[in-house]
Legacy VTK file of the C-alpha trace (Angstrom):
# vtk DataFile Version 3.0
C-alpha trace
ASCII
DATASET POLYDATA
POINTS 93 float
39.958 12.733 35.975
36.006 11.505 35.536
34.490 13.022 38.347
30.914 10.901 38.529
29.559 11.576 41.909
27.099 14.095 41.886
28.687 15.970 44.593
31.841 16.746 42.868
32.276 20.071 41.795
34.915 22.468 40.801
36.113 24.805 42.693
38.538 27.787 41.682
40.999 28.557 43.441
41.454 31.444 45.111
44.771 31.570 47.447
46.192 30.394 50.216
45.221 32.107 53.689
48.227 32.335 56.621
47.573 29.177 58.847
47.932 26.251 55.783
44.581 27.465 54.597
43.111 27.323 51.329
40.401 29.317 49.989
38.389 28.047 46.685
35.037 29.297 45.746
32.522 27.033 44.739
29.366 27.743 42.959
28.817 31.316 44.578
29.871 29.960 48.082
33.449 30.477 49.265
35.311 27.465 51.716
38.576 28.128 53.941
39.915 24.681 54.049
42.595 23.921 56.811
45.236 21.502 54.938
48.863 20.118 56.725
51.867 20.554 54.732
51.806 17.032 52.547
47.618 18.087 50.944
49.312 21.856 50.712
52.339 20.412 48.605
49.316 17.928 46.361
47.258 21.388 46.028
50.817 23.074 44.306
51.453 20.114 42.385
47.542 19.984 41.343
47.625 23.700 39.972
51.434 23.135 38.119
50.157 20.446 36.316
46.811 21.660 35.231
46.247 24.619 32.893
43.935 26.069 34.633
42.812 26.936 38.134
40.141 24.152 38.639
40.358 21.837 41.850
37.865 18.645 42.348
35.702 18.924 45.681
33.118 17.039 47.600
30.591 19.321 48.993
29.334 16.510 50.640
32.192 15.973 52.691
33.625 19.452 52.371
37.320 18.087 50.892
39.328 17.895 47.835
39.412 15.141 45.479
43.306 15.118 43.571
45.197 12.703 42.479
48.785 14.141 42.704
50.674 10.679 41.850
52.854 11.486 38.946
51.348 9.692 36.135
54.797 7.804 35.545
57.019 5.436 37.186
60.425 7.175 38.212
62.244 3.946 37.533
60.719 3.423 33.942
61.472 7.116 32.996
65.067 6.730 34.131
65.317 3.255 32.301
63.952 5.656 28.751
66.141 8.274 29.273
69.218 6.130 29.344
67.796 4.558 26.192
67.440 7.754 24.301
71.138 8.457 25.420
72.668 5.524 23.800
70.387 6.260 20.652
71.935 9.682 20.245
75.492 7.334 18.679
73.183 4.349 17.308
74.152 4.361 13.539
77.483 6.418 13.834
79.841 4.476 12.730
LINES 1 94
93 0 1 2 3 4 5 6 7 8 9 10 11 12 13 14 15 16 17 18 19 20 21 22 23 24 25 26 27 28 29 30 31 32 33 34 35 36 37 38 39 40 41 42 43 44 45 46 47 48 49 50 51 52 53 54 55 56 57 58 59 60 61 62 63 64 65 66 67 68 69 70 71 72 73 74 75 76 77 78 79 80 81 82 83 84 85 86 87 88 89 90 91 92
């Protein structure tokens, strides 16, 4: 992810609070961020994917920039797999 803007900044992550809150610290300023359940679930997907603890944020407009699409189409992954299963005999004869 190209983050251009010159707002954008990292922010590490730093836990999640008890009311769906997350806490990042930015620069040397710390932000409780009140998320619902569905930008809780793209923060967890965000920090399984990534090898580090990074997160994208606006300070501008005090929220997180992630892209938590999977980077692949379900359909087309199914359609490989089932490929690479009929390879496995391919040639066995």
């Amino acid at each position: 992810m190209l983050l251009s803007n010159q707002n954008y900044e990292m922010g590490v992550f730093k836990g999640f609070g008890e009311r769906n809150e997350l806490v990042i610290e930015v620069g040397s300023q710390e932000y409780v961020l009140e998320l619902n359940k569905e930008e809780i679930a793209d923060v967890v997907y965000h920090l399984m994917h990534h090898e580090n603890l990074l997160i994208p944020f606006n300070k501008e407009t005090q929220q997180l920039v992630l892209n938590s699409n999977p980077h692949y189409d379900e359909e087309e992954m199914e359609e490989l797999m089932n490929i690479s299963k009929g390879a496995d005999g391919h040639g066995e004869e």
